[in-house]
C-alpha positions in Angstrom: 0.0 0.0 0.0 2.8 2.3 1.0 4.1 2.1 -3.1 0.4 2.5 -4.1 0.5 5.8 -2.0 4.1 7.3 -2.8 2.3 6.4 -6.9 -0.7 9.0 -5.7 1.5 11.8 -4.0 3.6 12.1 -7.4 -0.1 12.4 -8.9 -1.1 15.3 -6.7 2.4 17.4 -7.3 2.3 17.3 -10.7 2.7 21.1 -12.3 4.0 22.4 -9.3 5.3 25.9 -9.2 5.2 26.5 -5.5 7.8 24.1 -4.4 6.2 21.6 -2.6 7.8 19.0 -4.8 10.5 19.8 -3.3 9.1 20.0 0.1 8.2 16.0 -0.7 12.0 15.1 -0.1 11.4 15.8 3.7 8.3 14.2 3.6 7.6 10.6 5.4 6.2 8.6 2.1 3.0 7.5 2.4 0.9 10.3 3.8 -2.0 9.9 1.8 -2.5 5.9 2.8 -2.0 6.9 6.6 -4.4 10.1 6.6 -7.1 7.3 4.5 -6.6 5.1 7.6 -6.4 7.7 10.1 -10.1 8.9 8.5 -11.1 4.6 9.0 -9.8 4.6 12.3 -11.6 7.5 13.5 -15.5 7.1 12.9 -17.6 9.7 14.3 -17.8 13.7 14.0 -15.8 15.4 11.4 -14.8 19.0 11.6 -13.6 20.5 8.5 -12.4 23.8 8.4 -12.2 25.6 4.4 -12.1 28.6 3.3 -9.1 31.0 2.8 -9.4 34.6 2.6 -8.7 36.4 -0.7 -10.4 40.0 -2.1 -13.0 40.2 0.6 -14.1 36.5 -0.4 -12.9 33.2 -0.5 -10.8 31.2 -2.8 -11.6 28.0 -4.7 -9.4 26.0 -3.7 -10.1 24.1 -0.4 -13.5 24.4 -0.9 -14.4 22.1 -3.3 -12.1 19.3 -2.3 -14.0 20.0 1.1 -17.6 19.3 0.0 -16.2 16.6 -2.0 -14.8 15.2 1.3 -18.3 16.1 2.7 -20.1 13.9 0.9 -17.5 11.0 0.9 -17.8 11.0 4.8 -21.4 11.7 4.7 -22.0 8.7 2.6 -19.7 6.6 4.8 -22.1 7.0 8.0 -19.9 10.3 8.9 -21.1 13.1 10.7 -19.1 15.8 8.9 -19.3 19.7 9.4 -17.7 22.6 8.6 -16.6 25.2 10.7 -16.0 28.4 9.2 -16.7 32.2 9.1 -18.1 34.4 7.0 -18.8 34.3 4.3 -18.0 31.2 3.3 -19.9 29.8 6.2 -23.3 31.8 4.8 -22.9 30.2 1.5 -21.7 26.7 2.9 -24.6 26.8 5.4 -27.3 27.1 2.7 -26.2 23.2 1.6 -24.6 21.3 4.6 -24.2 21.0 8.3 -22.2 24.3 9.0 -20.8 25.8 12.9 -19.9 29.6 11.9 -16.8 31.0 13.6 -16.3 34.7 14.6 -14.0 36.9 13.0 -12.4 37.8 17.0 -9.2 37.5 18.4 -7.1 34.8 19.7 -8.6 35.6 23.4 -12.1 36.0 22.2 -11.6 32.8 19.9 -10.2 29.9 22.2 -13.7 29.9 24.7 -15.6 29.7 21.0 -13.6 26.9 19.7 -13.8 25.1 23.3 -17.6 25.4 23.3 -17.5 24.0 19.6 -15.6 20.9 20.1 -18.0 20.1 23.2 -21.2 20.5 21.1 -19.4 18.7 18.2 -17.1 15.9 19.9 -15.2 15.2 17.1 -13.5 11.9 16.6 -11.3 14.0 13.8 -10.2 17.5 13.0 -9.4 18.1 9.5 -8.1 21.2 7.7 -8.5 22.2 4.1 -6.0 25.2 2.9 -6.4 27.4 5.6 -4.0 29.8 6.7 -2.5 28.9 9.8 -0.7 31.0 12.2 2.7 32.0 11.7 5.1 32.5 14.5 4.9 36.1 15.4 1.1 35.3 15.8 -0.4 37.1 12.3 -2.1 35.1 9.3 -0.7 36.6 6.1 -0.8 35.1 2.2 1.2 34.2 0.1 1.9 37.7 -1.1 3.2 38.5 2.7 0.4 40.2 3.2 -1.3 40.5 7.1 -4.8 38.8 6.4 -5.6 38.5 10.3 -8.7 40.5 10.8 -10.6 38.1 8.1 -9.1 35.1 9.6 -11.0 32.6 12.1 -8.7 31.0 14.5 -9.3 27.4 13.1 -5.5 26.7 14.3 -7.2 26.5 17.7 -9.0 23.3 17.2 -5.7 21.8 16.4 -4.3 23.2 20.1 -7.2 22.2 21.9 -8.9 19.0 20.3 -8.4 15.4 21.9 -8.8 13.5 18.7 -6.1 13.3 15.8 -6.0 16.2 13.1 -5.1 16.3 9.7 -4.3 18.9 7.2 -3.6 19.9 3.9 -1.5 22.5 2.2 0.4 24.3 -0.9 1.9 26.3 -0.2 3.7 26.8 3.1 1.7 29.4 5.3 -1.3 26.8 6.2 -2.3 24.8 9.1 -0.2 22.1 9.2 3.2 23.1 7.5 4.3 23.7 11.0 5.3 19.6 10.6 8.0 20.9 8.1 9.1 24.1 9.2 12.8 24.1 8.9 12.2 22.8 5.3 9.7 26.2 4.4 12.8 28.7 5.2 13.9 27.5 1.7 10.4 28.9 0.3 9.9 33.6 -0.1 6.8 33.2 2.2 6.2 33.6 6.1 5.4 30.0 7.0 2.7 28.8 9.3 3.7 27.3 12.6 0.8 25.1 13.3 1.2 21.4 13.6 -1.0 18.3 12.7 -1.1 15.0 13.2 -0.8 13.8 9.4 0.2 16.6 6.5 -0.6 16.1 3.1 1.0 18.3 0.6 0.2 18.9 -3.1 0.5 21.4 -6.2 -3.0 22.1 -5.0 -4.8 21.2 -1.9 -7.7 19.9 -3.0 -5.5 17.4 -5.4 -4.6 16.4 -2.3 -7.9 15.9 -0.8 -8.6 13.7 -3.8 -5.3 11.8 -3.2 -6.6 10.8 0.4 -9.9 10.1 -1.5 -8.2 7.6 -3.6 -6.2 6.2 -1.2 -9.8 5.5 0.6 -10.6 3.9 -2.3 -8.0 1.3 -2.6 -8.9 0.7 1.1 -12.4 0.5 1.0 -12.9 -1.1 -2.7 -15.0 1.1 -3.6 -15.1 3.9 -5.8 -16.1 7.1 -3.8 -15.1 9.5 -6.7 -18.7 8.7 -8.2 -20.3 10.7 -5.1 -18.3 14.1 -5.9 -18.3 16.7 -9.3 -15.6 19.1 -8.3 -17.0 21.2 -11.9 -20.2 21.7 -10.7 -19.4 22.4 -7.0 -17.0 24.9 -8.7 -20.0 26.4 -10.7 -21.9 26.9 -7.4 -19.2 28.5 -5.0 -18.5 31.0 -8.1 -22.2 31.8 -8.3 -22.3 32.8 -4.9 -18.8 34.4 -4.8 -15.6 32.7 -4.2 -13.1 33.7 -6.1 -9.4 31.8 -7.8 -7.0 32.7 -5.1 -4.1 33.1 -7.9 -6.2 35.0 -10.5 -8.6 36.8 -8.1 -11.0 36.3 -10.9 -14.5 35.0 -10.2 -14.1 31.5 -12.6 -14.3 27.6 -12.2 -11.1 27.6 -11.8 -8.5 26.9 -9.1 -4.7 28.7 -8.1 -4.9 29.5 -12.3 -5.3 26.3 -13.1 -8.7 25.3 -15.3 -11.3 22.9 -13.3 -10.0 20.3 -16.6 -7.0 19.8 -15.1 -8.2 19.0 -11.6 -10.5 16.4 -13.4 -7.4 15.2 -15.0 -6.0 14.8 -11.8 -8.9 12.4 -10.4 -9.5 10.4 -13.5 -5.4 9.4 -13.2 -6.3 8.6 -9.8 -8.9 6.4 -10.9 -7.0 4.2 -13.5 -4.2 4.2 -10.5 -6.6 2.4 -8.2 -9.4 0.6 -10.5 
């Protein structure tokens, strides 16, 4: 399994321009196949956090690998549900089982997030390209930019939950890339400092969403990719908003690259495991 896995992480960093191809070197192989068994091992109440600030929106990517995650766990007896803030959570809300976050600060934050994870009791924790705190205490993008006052504190339920966590990332400067810090001072960003207990890197985060989803796949027998249509989940976030966080243009699209190649991505996927 562990070949079958280190086959769909070279899937998922294809076209990278972002160096986490680079970043795989440092990487334990196999992250994809132990975050597939981590979701197995861990039945229950999912908390997914999405949704990263760009333009007064949100951007595509995370998102749709999110709702695609959403209904994977959903139609595996799951009890997924994302937590998030405006506005994502307002347009997230209208579909699926949604806990909305304050924009506060960190003091304001932590008695919000406790009271969360005791109406939730989640068996898992799992982040989808979100920024994630850096170490003087600020969110900022990949442009360096301070991105705090529209950030929800989701790094929180990585300090304070008491079930495993796992996260995905791009670029550096999310939740999660605090597992390979010393390895992100080779990257022109300021790096998050959050930790996780399994990180899965990609070109594009919600490749690697569909990475774990494969891996589930081989695991399960069963092919979950017919329960998701990242196009059309595309379609609707645009509709109501959300934006390409490379292009800041409002089109199916995801860090510049057209929804075709994320389908691409999912249909080599799916000749890798069926």
């Amino acid at each position: 399994m562990k070949d079958l896995s280190k086959k769909i992480e070279k899937i998922i960093l294809q076209h990278g321009a972002r160096g986490m191809d680079r970043l795989q070197e440092t990487m334990n192989p196999g992250y994809c196949q132990r975050a597939a068994q981590m979701i197995l091992d861990n039945r229950g109440a999912v908390i997914i956090g999405t949704g990263f600030p760009v333009s007064g929106s949100f951007e595509s990517d995370g998102p749709i690998s999110a709702i695609s995650l959403y209904r994977v766990l959903t139609h595996l007896d799951y009890e997924p549900v994302f937590a998030c803030a405006p506005p994502i959570s307002k347009i997230l809300s209208n579909r699926y089982s949604t806990y909305e976050l304050p924009l506060v600060d960190w003091n304001k934050s932590r008695p919000v997030i406790k009271k969360a994870l005791a109406d939730l009791n989640p068996s898992l924790v799992v982040s989808i390209e979100r920024p994630g705190v850096a170490a003087d205490g600020r969110y900022y993008n990949m442009n360096k930019e301070d991105i705090t006052e529209f950030t929800a504190k989701f790094d929180l339920f990585f300090q304070e939950c008491q079930c495993p966590c796992i996260a995905f990332g791009d670029g550096g400067n999310e939740i999660g890339m605090g597992n390979v810090i010393k390895s992100l001072s080779k990257l022109d960003i300021i790096p998050s400092v959050t930790t996780c207990d399994e990180l899965i890197i990609a070109s594009v985060s919600n490749w690697g969403v569909y990475g774990v989803i494969a891996a589930l796949c081989d695991l399960l027998k069963r092919d979950l990719f017919e329960l998701i249509d990242p196009e059309s989940t595309a379609n609707y976030l645009v509709a109501n908003g959300c934006v390409d966080g490379v292009t800041n243009r409002k089109e199916a699209s995801e860090d510049g690259f057209p929804i075709e190649i994320s389908k691409s991505i999912i249909q080599q996927l799916r000749s890798l495991i069926f």
